[in-house]
C-alpha positions in Angstrom: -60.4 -59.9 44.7 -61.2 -57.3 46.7 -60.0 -53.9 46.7 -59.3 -51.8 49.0 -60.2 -47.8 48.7 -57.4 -45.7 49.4 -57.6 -42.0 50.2 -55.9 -40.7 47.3 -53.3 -38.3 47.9 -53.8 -35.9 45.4 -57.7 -35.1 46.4 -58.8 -31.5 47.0 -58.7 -31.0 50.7 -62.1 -28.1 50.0 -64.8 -30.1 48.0 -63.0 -33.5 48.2 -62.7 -34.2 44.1 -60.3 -35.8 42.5 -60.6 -33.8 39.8 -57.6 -31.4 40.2 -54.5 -30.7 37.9 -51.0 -29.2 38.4 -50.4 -25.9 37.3 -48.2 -26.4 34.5 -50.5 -28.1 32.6 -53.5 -26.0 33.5 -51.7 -23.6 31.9 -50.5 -25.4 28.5 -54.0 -26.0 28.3 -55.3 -22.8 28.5 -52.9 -21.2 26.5 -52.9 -20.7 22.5 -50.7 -19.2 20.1 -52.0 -18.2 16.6 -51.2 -16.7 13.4 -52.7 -15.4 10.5 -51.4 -13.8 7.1 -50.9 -10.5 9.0 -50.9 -11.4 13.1 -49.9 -13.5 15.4 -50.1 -13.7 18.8 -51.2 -16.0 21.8 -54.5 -16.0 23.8 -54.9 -17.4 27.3 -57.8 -18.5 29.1 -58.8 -17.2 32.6 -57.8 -20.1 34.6 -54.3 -20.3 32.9 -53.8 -16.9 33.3 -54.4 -17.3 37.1 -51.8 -19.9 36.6 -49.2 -17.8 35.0 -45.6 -19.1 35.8 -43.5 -16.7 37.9 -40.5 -15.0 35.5 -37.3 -13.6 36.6 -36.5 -10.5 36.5 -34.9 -8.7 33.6 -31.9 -6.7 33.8 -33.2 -4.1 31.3 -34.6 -1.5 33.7 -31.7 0.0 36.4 -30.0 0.6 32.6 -33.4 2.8 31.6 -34.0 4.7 35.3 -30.2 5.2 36.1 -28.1 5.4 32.7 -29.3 8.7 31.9 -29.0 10.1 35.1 -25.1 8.4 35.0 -24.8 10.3 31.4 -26.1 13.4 32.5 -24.3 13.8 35.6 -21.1 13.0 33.9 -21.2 14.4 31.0 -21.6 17.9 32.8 -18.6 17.0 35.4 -16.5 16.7 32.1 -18.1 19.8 30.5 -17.6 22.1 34.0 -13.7 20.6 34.2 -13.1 21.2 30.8 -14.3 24.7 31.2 -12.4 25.2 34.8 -9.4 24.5 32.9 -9.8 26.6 30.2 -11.1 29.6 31.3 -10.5 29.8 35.0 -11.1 33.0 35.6 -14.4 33.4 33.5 -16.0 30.2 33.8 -20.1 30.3 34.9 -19.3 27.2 36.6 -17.9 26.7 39.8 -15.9 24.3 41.6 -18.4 22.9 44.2 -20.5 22.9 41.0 -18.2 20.6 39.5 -18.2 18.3 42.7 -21.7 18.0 43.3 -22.6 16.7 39.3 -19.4 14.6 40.1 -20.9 13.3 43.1 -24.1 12.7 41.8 -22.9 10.6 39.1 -21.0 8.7 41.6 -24.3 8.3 43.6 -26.1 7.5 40.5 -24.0 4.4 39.3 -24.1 3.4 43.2 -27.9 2.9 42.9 -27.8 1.1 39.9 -25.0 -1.8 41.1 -27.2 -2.0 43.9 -30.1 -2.3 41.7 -28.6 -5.1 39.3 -27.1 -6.7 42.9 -30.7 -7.4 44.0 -32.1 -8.5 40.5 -29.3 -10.4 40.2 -30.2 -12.1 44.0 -33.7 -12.3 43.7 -32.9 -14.1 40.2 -30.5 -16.6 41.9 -32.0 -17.1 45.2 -36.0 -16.6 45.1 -37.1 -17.1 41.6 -36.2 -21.1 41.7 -38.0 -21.2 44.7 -40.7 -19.8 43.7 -40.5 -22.1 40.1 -40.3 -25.0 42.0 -43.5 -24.0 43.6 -45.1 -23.3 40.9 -44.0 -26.7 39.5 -45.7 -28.6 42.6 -48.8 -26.1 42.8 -52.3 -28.3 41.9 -55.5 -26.5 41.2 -59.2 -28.0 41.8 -61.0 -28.0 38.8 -64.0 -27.8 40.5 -63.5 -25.0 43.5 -60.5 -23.3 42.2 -58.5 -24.2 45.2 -54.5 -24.1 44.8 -52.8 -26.5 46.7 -48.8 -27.6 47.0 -48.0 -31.0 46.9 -44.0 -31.4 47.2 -43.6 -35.3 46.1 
């Protein structure tokens, strides 16, 4: 029987080895979780952490940068109203006052639906793509080089 060499599809297209692996498993490899009495944690190696997965993005942040500009902004719309209505004729603040911290509150929870829009469309629409990817992503053990194979 004789057989017949076939170029084998998964070959580094650099060095020409067929010593490559996907990137998933590259990075199981590389990648170890421990715990002692007192610690735990998780170590990586160099090559897995070149290999890191891609991770969506959390929702965490607009709350931190805009919420307490929202809270400020509104708390002192409430405060200057409060006081307009109390003591018209003696309040410090003015009406215009009043508008502008009511205005920039408004603007304030403006930017932060538009910032939870986009992480919310960048989790939806580019983060599979880029997982999937990731998925089909092979790396040469012996040059380093990344390649994507779709099948």
């Amino acid at each position: 029987m004789a057989s017949v060499s076939q170029l084998n599809p998964y070959q580094c297209d650099q060095c020409g080895t067929t010593n490559i692996v996907a990137a998933p498993v590259l990075y199981q490899q590389g990648t170890n979780t421990y715990s002692t009495r007192f610690h735990s944690g998780t170590t990586q190696s160099f090559s897995a952490q070149a290999v890191t997965p891609p991770r969506p993005r959390g929702y965490l942040r607009p709350f931190l940068v805009w919420g307490p500009a929202i809270i400020i902004f509104f708390v002192w719309t409430v405060v200057g109203i409060s006081s307009l209505y109390e003591h018209p004729m003696t309040s410090t603040l003015r009406p215009s006052a009043v508008t502008i911290f009511l205005f920039l509150g408004a603007a304030s929870l403006v930017g932060m639906a538009f910032s939870l829009r986009s992480i919310a469309r960048y989790n939806r629409e580019v983060y599979p793509r880029l997982h999937w990817n990731w998925e089909h992503t092979y790396v040469c053990r012996r040059c380093g080089k990344f390649r994507l194979i779709p099948s």
